[in-house]
C-alpha positions in Angstrom: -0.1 -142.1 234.3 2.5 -139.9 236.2 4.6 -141.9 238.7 3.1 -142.9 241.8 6.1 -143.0 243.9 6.8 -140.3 246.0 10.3 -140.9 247.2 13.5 -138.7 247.1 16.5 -139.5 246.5 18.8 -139.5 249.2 23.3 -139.3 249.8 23.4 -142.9 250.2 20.5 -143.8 247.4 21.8 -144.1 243.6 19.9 -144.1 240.2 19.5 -147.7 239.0 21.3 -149.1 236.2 19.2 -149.7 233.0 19.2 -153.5 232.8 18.0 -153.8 236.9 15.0 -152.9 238.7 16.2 -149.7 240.9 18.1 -150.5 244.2 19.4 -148.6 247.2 23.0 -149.9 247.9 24.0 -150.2 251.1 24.1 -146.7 252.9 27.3 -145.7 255.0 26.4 -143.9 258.0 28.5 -141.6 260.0 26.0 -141.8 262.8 23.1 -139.5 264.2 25.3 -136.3 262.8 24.5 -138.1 259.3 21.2 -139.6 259.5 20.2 -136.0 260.9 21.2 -134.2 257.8 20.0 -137.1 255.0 16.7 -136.6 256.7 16.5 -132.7 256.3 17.8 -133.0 252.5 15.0 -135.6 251.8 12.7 -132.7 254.0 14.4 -130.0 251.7 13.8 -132.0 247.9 9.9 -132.2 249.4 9.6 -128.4 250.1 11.1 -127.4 247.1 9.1 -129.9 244.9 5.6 -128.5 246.3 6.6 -124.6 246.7 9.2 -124.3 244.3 12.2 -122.5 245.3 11.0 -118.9 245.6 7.8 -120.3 247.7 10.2 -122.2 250.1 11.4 -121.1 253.5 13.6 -122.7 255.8 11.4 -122.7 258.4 9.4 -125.1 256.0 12.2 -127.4 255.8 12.7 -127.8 259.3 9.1 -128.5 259.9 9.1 -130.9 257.3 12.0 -132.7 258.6 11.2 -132.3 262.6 14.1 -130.4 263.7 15.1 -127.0 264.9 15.1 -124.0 262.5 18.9 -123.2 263.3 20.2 -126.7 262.3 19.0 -126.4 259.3 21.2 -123.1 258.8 23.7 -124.9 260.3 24.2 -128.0 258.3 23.3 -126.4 255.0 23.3 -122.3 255.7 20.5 -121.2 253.6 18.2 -122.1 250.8 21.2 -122.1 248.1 23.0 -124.1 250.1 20.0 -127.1 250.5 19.1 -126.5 246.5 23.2 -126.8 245.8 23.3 -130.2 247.9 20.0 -131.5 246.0 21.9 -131.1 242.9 25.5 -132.6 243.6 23.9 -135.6 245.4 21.5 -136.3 242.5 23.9 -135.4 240.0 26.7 -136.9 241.3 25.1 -140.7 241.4 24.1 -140.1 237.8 27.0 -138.8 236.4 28.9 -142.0 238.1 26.1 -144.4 236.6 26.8 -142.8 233.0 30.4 -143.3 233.2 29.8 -147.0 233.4 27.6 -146.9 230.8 29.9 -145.3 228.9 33.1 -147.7 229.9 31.2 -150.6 229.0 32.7 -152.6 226.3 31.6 -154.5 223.4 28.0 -152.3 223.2 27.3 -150.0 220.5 26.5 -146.4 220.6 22.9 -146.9 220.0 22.8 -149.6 222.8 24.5 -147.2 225.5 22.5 -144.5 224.9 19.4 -146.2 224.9 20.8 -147.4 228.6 21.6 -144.0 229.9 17.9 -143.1 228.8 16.4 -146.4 230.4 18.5 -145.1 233.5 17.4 -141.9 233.4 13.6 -142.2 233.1 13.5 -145.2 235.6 15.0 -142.8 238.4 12.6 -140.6 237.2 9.7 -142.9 238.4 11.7 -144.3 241.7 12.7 -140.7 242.4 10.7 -138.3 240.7 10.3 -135.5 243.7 14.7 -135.1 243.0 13.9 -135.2 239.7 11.2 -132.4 239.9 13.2 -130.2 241.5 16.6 -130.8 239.5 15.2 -129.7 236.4 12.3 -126.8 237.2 14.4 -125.2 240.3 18.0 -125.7 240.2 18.9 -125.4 236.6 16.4 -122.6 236.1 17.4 -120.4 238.9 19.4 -117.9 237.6 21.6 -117.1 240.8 22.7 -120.8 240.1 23.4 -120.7 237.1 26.9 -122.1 237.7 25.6 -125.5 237.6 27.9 -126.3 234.2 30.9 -125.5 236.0 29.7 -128.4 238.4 32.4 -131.4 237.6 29.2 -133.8 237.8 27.4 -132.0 235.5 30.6 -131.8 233.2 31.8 -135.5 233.9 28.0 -136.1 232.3 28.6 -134.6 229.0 31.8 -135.9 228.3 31.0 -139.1 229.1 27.9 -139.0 226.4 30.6 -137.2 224.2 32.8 -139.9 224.6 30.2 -142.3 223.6 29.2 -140.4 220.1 33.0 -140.4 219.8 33.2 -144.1 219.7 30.6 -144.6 217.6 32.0 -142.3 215.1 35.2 -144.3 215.4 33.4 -147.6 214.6 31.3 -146.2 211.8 28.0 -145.5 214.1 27.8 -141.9 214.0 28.2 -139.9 210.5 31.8 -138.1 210.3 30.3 -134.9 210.2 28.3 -134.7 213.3 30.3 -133.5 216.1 30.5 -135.9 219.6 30.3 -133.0 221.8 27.4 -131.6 219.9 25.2 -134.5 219.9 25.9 -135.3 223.6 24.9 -131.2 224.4 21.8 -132.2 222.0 21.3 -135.7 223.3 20.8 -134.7 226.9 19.4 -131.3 226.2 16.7 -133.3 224.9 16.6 -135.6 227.5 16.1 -132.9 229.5 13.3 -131.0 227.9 11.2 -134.8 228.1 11.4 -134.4 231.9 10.4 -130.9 231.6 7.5 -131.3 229.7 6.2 -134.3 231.5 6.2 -132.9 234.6 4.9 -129.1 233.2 1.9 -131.3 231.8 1.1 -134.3 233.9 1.9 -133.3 237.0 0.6 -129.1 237.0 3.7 -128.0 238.0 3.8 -124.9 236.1 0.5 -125.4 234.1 -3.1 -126.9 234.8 -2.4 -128.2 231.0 -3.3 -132.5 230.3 -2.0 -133.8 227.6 -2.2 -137.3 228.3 1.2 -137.6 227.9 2.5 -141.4 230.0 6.3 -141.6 231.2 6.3 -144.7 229.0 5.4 -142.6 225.9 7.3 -139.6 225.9 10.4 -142.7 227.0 9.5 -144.7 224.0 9.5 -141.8 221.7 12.4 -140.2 222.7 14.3 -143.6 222.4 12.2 -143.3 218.7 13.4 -140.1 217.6 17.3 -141.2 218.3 17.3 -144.7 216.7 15.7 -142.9 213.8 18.3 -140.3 213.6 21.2 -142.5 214.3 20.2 -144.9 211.4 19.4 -142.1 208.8 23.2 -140.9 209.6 24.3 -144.5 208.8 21.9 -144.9 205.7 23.6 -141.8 204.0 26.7 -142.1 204.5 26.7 -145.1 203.3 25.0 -143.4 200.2 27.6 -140.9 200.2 30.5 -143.3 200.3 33.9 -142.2 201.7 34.6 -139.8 199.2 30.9 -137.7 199.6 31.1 -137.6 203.3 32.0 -134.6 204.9 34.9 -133.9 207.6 34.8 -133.6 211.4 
């Protein structure tokens, strides 16, 4: 069954880590000024997530959130600016939770990504309105299509790259696959499980069911890398040093 949480991420909220059942560290509060703009983001993540961002209006937003029409203009000027704040907030946490995933020592490759999937798909279910709307509105809206230049979205992939790295350094990842490749594979993939869960069991974009559970398309996912990872490892161990090729 789709998530049955509702909630949105917020500034001061952050993406559990794999291991833990998801938790809110403590926020930091810069007083009403603050709470006043958390509170039309969380409005903003709503709207967007049941219009869309072509079917949102700031006037929306502020009714959502129970303020006046200009402050929303003024704390965030227009809908670009709300959707861009969406995604450095969300993207942000995550990209700092992958880095420690990544920095951990004496775990595998295998092990770390598995993590930064079990991370991923669990703020999925505490979060999955900021999820929604991170990957159908923001990274398919074309006048935001800078989002790669973001130095979240960037500190992301090379962190994943840096992973694949070390495992190719300690024999876990075949010589001839390329870090950077696998991590733009990895979480392209990652990606499109999101997509498609929410395209089919939530209506999104489509009235098509499919059945599909957030445990399932986790499980497989987590399935289709193992399987990959260890058929890399099984030949080139056939191939032997000599056979494999070069990076």
């Amino acid at each position: 069954m789709p998530p049955r949480s509702g909630r949105v991420a917020t500034p001061d909220e952050a993406p559990p880590r794999a291991s833990k059942r998801p938790r809110s560290p403590a926020a930091r509060s810069d007083g009403p000024r603050d709470d006043r703009r958390k509170e039309i983001l969380r409005a903003a993540v709503k709207v967007f997530a049941e219009k869309g961002y072509h079917g949102c209006r700031i006037s929306d937003v502020a009714e959502e959130a129970g303020v006046a029409y200009g402050l929303v203009y003024h704390y965030y000027g227009n809908k670009d600016g709300l959707l861009a704040s969406v995604f450095d907030t969300n993207w942000g946490v995550f990209a700092k939770a992958v880095a420690d995933v990544a920095e951990t020592p004496g775990i595998g490759m295998y092990e770390k990504l598995r993590q930064i999937v079990e991370l991923a798909f669990q703020a999925f279910e505490m979060f999955p309105l900021a999820v929604k709307v991170l990957v159908l509105e923001f990274g398919r809206n074309a006048r935001l299509g800078e989002a790669l230049d973001n130095p979240a979205v960037t500190g992301v992939f090379r962190s994943v790259a840096r992973i694949f790295q070390d495992g190719r350094k300690s024999g876990e990842l075949y010589e001839g696959l390329d870090p950077l490749a696998m991590s733009v594979i990895f979480l392209g993939t990652l990606e499109t499980a999101f997509v498609s869960f929410v395209l089919t069991n939530q209506g999104a974009r489509s009235k098509v069911q499919v059945g599909i559970t957030l445990e399932q398309m986790k499980h497989t996912l987590l399935a289709m890398v193992q399987r990959a990872l260890l058929g890399n490892l099984q030949r080139a161990e056939r191939d032997g040093p000599h056979n494999r090729p070069t990076s």
